[in-house]
LUMDRENFI-33719 format. One record per residue (C-alpha): residue in one letter; x, y, z. Coordinates in nm, 2 decimals. Example, Ala and Ser with C-alpha at 12.3 -4.5 7.8 and 13.67 -1.06 7.14 Angstrom:
% LUMDRENFI-33719
<r r="A" u="1.23" v="-0.45" w="0.78"/>
<r r="S" u="1.37" v="-0.11" w="0.71"/>
***
This chain:
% LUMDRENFI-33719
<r r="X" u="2.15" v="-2.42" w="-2.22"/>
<r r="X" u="2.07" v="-2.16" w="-1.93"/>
<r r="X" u="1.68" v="-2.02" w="-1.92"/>
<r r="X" u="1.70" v="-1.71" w="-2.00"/>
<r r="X" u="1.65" v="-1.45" w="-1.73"/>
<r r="X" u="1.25" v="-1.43" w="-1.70"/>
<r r="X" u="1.26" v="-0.98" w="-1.69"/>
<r r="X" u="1.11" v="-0.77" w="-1.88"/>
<r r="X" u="0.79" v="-0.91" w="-1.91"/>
<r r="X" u="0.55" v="-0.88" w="-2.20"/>
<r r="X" u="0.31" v="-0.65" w="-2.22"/>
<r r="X" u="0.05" v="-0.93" w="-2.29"/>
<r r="X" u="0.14" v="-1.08" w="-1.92"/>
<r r="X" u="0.07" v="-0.75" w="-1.75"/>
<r r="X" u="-0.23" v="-0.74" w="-1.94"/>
<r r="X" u="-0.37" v="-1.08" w="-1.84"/>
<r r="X" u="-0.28" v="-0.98" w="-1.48"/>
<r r="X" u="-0.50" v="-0.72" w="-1.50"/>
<r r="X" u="-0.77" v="-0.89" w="-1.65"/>
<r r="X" u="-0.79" v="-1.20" w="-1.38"/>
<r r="X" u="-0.76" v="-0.89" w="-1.10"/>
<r r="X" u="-1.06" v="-0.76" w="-1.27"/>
<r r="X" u="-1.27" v="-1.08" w="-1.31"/>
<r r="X" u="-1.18" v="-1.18" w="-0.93"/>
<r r="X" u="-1.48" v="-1.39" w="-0.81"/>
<r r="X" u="-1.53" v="-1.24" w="-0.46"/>
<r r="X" u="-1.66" v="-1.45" w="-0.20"/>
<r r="X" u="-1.95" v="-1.37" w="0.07"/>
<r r="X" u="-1.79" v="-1.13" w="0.36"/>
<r r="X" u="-1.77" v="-1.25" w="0.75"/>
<r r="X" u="-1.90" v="-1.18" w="1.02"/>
<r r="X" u="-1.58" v="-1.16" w="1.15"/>
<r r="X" u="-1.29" v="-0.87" w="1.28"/>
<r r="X" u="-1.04" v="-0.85" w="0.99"/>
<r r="X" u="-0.76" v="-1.09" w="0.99"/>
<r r="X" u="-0.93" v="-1.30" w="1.27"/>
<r r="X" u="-0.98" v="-1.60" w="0.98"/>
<r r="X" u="-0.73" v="-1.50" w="0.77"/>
<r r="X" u="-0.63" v="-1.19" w="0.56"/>
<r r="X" u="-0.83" v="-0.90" w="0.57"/>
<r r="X" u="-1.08" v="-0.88" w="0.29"/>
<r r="X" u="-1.06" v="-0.47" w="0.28"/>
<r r="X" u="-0.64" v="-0.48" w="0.30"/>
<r r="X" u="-0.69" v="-0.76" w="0.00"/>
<r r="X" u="-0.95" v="-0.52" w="-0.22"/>
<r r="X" u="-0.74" v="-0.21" w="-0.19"/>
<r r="X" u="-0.39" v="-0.40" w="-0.28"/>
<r r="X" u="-0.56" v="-0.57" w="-0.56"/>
<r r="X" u="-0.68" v="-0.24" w="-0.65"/>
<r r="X" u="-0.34" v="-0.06" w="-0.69"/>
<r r="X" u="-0.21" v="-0.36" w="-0.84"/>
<r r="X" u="-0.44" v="-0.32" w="-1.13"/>
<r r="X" u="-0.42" v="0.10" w="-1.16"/>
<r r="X" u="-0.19" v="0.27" w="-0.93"/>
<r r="X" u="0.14" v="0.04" w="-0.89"/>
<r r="X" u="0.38" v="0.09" w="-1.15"/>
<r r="X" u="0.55" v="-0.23" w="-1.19"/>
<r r="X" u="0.76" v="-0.11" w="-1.53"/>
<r r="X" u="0.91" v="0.09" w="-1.26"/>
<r r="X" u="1.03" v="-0.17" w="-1.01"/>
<r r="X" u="1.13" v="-0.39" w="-1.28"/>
<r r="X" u="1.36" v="-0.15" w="-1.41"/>
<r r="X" u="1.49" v="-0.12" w="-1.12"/>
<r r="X" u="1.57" v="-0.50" w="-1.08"/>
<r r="X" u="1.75" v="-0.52" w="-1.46"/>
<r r="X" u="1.98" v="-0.21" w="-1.31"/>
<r r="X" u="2.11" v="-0.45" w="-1.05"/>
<r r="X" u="2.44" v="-0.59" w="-1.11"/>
<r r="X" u="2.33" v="-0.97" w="-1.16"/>
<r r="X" u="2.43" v="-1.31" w="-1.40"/>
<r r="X" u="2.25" v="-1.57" w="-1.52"/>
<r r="X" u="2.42" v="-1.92" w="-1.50"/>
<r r="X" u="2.38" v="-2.32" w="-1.51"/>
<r r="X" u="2.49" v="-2.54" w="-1.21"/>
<r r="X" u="2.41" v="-2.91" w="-1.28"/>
<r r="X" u="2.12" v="-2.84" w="-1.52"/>
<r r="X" u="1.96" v="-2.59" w="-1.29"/>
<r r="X" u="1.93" v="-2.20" w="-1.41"/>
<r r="X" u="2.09" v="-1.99" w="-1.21"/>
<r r="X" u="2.04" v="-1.61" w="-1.14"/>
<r r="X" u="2.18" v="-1.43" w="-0.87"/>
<r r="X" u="2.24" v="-1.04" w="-0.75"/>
<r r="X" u="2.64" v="-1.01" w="-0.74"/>
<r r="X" u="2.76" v="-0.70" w="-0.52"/>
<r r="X" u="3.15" v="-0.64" w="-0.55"/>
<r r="X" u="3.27" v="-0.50" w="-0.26"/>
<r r="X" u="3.43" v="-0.17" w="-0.19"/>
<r r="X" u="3.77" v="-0.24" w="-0.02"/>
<r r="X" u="4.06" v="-0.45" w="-0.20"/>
<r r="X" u="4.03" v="-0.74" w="0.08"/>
<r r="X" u="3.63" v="-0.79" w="0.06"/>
<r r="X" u="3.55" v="-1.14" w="0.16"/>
<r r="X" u="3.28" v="-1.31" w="0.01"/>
<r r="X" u="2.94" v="-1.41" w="0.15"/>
<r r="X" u="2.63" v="-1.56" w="-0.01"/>
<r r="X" u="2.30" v="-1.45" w="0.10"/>
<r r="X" u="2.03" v="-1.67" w="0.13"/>
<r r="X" u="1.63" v="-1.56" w="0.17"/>
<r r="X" u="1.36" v="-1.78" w="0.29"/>
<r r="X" u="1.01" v="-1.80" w="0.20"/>
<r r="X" u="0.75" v="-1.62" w="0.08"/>
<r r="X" u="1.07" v="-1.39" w="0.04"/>
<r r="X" u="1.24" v="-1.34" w="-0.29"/>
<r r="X" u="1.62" v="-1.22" w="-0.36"/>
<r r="X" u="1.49" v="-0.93" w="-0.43"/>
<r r="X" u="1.42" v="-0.84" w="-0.04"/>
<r r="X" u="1.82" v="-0.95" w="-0.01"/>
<r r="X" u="1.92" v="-0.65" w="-0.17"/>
<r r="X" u="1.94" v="-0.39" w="0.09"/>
<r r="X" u="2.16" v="-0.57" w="0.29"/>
<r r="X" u="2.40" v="-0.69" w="-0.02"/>
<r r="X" u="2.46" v="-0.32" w="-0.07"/>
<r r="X" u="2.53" v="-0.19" w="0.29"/>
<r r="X" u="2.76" v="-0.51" w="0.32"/>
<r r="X" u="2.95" v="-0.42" w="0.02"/>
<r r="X" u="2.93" v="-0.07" w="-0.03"/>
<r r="X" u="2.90" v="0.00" w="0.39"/>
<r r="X" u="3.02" v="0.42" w="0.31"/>
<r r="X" u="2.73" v="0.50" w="0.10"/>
<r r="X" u="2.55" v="0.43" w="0.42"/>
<r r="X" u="2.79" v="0.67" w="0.59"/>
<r r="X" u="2.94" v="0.38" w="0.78"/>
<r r="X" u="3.29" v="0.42" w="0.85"/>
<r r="X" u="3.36" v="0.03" w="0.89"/>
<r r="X" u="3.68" v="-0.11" w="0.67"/>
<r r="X" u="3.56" v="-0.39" w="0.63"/>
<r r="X" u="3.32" v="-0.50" w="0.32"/>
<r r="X" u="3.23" v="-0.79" w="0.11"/>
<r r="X" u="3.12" v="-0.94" w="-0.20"/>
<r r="X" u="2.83" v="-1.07" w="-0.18"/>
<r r="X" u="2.60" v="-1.29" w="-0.37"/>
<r r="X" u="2.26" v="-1.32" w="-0.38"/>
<r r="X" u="2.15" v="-1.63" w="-0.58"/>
<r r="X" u="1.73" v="-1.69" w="-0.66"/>
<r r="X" u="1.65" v="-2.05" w="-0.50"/>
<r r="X" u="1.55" v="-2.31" w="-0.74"/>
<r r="X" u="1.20" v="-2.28" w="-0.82"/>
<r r="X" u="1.17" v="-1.91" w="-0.69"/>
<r r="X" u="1.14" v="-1.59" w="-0.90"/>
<r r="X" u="1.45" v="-1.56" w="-1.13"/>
<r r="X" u="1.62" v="-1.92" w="-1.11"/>
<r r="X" u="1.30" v="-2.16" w="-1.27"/>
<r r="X" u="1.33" v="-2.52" w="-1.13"/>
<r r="X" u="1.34" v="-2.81" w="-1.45"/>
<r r="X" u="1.10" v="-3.07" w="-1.35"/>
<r r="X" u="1.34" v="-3.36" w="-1.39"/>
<r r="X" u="1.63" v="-3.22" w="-1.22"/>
<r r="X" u="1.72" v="-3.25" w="-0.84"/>
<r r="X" u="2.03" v="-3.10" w="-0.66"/>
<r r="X" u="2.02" v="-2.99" w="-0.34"/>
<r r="X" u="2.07" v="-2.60" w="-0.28"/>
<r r="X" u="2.38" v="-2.60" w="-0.10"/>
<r r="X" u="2.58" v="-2.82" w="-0.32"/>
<r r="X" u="2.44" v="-2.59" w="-0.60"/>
<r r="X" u="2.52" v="-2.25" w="-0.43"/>
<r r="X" u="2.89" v="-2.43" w="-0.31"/>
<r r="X" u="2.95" v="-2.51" w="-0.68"/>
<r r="X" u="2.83" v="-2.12" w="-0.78"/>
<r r="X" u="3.03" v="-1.98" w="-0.58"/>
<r r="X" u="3.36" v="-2.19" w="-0.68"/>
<r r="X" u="3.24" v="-2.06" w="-1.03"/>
<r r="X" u="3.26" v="-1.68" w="-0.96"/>
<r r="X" u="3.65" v="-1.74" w="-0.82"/>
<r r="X" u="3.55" v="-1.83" w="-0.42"/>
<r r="X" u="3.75" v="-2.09" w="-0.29"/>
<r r="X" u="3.65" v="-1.95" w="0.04"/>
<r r="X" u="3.31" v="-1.75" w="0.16"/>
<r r="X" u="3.10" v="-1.70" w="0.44"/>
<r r="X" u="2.75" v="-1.71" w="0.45"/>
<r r="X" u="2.39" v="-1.60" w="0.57"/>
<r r="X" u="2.06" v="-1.72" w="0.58"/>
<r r="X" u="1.71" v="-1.73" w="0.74"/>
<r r="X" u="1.40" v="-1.98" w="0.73"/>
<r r="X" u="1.47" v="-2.19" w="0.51"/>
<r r="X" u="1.83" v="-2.02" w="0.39"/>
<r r="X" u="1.90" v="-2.13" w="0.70"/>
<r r="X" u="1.87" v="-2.47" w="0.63"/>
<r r="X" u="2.06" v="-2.41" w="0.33"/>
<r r="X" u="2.34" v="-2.21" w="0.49"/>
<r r="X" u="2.30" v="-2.48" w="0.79"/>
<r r="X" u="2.39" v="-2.81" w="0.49"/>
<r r="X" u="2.61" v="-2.60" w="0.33"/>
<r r="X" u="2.86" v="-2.51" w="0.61"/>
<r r="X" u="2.81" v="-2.87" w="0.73"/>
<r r="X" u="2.88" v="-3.02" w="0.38"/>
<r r="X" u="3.20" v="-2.76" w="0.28"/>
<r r="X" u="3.40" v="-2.69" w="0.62"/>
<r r="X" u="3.69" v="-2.65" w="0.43"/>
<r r="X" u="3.50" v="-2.36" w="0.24"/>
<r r="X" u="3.28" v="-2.24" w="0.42"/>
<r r="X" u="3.42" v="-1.95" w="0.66"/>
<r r="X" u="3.12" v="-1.88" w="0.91"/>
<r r="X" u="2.77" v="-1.86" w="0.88"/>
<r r="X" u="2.51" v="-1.65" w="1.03"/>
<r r="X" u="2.14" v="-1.75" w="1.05"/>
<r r="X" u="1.79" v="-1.64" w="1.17"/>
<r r="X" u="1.70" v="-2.01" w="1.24"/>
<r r="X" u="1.85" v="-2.33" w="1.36"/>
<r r="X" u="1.76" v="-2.67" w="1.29"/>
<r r="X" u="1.67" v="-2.87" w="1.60"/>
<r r="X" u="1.89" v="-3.11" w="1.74"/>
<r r="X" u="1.88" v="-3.48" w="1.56"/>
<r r="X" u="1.91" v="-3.66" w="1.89"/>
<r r="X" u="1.77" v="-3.51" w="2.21"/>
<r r="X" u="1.81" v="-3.61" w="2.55"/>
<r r="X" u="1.45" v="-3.51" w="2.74"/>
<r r="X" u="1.63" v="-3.49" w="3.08"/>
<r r="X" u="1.89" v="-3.29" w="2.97"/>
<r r="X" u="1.67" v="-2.99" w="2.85"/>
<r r="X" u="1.69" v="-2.64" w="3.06"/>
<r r="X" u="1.36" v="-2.49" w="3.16"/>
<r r="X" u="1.50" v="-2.21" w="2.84"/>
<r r="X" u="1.46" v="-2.48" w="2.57"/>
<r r="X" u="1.16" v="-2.65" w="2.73"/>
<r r="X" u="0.91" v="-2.29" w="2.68"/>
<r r="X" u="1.15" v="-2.29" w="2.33"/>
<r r="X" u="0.98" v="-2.61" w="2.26"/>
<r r="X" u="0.66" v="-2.53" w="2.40"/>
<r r="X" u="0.60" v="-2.19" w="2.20"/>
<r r="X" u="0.67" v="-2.35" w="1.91"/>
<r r="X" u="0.44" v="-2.62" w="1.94"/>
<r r="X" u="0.19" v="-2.39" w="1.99"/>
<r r="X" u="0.27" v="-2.16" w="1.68"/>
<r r="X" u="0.24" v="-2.51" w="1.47"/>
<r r="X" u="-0.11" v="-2.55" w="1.62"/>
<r r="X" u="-0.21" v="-2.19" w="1.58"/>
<r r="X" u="-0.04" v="-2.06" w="1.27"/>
<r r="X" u="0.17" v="-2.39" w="1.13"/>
<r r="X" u="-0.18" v="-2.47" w="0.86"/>
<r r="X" u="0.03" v="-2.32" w="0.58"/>
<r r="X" u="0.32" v="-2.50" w="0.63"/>
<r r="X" u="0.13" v="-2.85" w="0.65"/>
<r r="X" u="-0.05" v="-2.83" w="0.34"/>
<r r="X" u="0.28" v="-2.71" w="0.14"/>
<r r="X" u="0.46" v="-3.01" w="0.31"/>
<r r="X" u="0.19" v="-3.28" w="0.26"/>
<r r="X" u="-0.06" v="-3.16" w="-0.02"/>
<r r="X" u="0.15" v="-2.84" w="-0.20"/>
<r r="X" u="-0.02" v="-2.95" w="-0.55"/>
<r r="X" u="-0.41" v="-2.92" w="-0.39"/>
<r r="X" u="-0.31" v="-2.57" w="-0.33"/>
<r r="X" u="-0.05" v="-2.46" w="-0.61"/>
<r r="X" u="-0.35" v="-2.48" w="-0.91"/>
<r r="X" u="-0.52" v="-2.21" w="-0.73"/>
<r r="X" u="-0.29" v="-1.96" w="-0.65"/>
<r r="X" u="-0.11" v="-2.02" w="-0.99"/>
<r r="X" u="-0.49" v="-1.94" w="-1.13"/>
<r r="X" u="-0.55" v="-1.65" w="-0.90"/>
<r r="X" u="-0.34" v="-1.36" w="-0.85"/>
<r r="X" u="-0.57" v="-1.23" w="-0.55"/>
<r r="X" u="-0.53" v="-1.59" w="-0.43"/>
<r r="X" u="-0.17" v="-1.57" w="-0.47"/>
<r r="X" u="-0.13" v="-1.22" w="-0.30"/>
<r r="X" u="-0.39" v="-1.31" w="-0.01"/>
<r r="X" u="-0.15" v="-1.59" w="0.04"/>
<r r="X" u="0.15" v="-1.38" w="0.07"/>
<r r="X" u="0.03" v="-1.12" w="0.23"/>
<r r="X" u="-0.10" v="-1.28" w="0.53"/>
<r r="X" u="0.24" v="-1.39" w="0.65"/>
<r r="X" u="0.40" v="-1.05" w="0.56"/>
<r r="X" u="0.17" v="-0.94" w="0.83"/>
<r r="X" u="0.16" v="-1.24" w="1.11"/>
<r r="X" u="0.56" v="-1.24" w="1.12"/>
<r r="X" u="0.67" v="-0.89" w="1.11"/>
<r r="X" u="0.71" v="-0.65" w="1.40"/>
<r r="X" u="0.43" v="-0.46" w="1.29"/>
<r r="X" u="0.21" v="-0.47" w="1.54"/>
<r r="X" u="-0.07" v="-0.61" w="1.37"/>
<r r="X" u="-0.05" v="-0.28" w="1.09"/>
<r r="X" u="0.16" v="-0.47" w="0.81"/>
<r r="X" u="0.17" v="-0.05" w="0.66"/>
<r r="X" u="0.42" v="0.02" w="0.96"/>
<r r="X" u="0.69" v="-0.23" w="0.80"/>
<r r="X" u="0.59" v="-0.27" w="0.41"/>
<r r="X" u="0.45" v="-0.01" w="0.13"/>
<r r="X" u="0.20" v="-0.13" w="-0.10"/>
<r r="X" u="0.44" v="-0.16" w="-0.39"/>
<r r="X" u="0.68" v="-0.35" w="-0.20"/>
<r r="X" u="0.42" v="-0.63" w="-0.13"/>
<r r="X" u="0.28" v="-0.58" w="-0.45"/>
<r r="X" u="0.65" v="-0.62" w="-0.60"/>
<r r="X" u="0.68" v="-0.99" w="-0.43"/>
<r r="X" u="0.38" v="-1.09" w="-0.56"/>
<r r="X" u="0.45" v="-1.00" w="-0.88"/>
<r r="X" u="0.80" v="-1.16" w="-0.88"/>
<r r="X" u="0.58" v="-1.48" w="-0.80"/>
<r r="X" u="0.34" v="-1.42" w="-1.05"/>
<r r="X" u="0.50" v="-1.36" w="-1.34"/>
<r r="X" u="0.79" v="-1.59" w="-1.33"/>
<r r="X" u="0.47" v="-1.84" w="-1.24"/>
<r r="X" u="0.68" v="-2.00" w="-0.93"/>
<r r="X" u="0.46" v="-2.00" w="-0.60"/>
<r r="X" u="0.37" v="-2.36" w="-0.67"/>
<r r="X" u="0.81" v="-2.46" w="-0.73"/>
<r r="X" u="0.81" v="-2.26" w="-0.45"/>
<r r="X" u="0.65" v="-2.51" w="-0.25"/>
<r r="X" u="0.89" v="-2.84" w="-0.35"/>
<r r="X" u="1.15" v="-2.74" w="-0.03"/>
<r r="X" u="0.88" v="-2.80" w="0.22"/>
<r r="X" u="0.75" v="-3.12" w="0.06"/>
<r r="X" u="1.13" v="-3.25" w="0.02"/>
<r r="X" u="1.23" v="-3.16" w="0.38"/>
<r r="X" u="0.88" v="-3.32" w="0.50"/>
<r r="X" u="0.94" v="-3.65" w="0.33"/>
<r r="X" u="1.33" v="-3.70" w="0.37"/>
<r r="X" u="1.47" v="-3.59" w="0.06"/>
<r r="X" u="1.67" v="-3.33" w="0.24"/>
<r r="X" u="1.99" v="-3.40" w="0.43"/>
<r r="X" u="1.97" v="-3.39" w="0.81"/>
<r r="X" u="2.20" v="-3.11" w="0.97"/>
<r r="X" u="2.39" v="-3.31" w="1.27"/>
<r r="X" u="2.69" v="-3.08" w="1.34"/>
<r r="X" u="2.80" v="-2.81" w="1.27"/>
<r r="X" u="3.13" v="-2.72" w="1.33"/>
<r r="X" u="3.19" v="-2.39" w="1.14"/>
<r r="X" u="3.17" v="-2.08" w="1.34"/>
<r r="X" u="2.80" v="-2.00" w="1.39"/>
<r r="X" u="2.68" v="-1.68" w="1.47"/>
<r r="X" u="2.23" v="-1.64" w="1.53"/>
<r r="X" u="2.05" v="-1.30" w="1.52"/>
<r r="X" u="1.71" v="-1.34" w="1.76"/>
<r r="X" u="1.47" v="-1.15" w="1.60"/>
<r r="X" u="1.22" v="-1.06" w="1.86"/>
<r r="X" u="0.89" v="-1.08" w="1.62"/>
<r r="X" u="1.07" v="-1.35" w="1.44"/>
<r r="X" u="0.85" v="-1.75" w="1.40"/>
<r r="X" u="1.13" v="-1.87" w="1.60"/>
<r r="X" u="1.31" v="-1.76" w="1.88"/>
<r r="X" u="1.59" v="-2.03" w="2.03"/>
<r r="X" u="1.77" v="-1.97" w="2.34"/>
<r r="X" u="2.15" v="-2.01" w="2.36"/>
<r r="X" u="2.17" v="-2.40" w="2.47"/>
<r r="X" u="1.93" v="-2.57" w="2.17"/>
<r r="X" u="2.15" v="-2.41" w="1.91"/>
<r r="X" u="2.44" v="-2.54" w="2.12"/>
<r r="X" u="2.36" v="-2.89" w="2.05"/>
<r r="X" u="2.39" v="-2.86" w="1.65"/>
<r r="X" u="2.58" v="-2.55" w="1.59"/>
<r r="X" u="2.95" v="-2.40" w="1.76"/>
<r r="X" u="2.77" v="-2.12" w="1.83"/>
<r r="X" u="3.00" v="-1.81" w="1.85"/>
<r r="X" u="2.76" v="-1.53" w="1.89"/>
<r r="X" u="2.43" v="-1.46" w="1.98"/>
<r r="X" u="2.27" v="-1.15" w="1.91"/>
<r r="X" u="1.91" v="-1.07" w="2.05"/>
<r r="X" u="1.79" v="-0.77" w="1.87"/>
<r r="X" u="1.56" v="-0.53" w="1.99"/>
<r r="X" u="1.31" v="-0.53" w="1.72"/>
<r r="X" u="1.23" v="-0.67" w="1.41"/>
<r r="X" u="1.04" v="-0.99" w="1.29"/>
<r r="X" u="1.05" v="-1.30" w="1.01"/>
<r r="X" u="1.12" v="-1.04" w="0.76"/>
<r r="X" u="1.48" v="-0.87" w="0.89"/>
<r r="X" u="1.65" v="-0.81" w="0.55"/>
<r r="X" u="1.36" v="-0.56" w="0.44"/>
<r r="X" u="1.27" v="-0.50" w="0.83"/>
<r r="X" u="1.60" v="-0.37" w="1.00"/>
<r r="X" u="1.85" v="-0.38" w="0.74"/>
<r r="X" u="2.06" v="-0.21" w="0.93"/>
<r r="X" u="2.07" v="-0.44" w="1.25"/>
<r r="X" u="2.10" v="-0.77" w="1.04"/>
<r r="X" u="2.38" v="-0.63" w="0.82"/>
<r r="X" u="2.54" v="-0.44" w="1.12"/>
<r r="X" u="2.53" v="-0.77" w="1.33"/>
<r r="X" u="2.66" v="-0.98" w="0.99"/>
<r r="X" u="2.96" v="-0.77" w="0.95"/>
<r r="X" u="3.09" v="-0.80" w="1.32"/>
<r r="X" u="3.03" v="-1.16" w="1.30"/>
<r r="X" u="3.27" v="-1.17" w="1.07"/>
<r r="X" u="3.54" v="-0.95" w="1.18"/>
<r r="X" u="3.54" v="-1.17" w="1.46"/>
<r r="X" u="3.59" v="-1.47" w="1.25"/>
<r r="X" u="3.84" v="-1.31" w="1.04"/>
<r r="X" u="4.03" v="-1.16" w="1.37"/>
<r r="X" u="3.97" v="-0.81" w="1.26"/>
***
């Protein structure tokens, strides 16, 4: 039987949120400028602080069970996803993968200019049905502990169920691993994808690098020296960590938060790209659906093999550079994996481009695909 969608929650969980804000253990300050070793202890007081008596999260949840949505069961995995019909008579469909510590949720904006593109005042003819399916283990779509599938077959299978015999598809950070198997697994489905991301090349040739991917390389290996901690502990040791921030909701938010800030274009301010209540709303999503620590298992799986290698892929393949973005490939290292048929480098925006610059990624998605479909 499908879990039943985890919204509204009770009053008694809202209560207990507020309780463990309140009893928060705080530890000693340091001597240190704020975000230098980690997030900011004043940013973290005053968010926990409206989370307990200014943010209104009866609101925002209303506002999630007004979204057009289902709630379904692909090999013994819940399933919830956002469905957008589109506006025109021809709308092709796309999936919409997010990555992490993003939720569905932060999809939606660009699900609705895609498939409604005139209530943005956008003149284009083309729109789409798109789907916005919760990962396995994230907010909405809670992971059973003795069931396995990977994603893609799972979000192939979905969309066969809603009537798709053939889609496109986006994703970024890890939806672009997803979107990456997926395309690579179902050519014959699968029209194009667009990603954020690549996966690096399975076999690589030293002497054949261009000086491009060789500072590709090297700025990455410094961001996994500098910045990559995170990512190593919810690879290697994910269940040291997930008891604490599954305790803690100040631990869970001071968590989040910190990337929100590090991989946005917001110039070290994370107010110039996200509201309170919006970062507040993640973390709750997390919180109450109890799924930071599930929402670890994709980095552990990939780390330790359980994830299918991406070797080729021969679907159209379109990549959107975000300039603030974790990772920024040049044209010839996406070459190697991907028939790479555009290549957009956007003028701004970071990790976070579906809440970011909506307008941009959805912009860039939709001519992606009118190039595909020879519009």
């Amino acid at each position: 039987m499908t879990a039943p969608f985890p919204l509204p929650v009770s009053d008694a969980l809202i209560d207990d949120l507020r309780r463990r804000i309140e009893a928060t253990r705080w530890g000693p300050e340091w001597p240190m400028s704020p975000w230098d070793a980690g997030t900011d202890s004043a940013t973290l007081r005053r968010l926990a602080e409206r989370w307990v008596s200014g943010f209104d999260w009866r609101a925002m949840e209303a506002e999630i069970l007004a979204l057009p949505s289902v709630m379904t069961e692909v090999r013994g995995t819940p399933i919830h996803a956002f469905v957008f019909e589109g506006e025109t008579a021809d709308a092709q469909a796309l999936i919409l993968t997010n990555g992490w510590p993003s939720t569905s949720y932060e999809m939606v904006d660009v699900a609705r200019r895609l498939s409604s593109p005139s209530s943005f005042g956008e003149t284009s003819r083309t729109s789409f049905t798109v789907v916005v399916p919760s990962l396995p283990g994230f907010p909405f779509s809670p992971q059973r502990p003795g069931v396995r599938t990977e994603t893609h077959e799972l979000w192939h299978e979905l969309m066969t169920s809603l009537g798709f015999s053939r889609y496109g598809a986006h994703g970024g950070d890890l939806g672009s691993g997803i979107t990456s198997r997926l395309a690579q697994a179902h050519p014959e489905a699968v029209t194009g994808i667009h990603v954020m991301s690549v996966v690096p090349p399975i076999e690589l040739d030293e002497s054949t690098l261009t000086d491009a991917e060789r500072r590709y390389r090297k700025e990455m290996a410094e961001w996994t020296e500098l910045a990559g901690s995170y990512e190593h502990q919810q690879q290697r040791q994910p269940l040291t960590l997930a008891p604490a921030l599954s305790d803690s909701p100040v631990g869970l938010l001071a968590w989040i938060v910190e990337k929100y800030r590090a991989w946005s274009d917001c110039d070290g301010d994370i107010g110039r790209r996200f509201t309170d209540d919006f970062l507040l709303t993640q973390a709750s999503l997390y919180w109450f659906t109890n799924s930071i620590s599930t929402s670890f298992r994709p980095y552990y799986e990939h780390a330790h093999g359980l994830t299918p290698a991406v070797r080729s892929v021969a679907t159209p393949t379109a990549v959107a550079v975000f300039p603030h973005d974790i990772a920024r490939p040049p044209r010839e290292w996406i070459e190697r994996t991907y028939n790479l048929t555009r290549y957009t480098v956007m003028p701004r925006g970071g990790h976070f481009a579906p809440h970011e610059e909506p307008e941009l990624l959805s912009g860039d998605i939709r001519a992606f695909f009118d190039e595909v479909d020879g519009r």
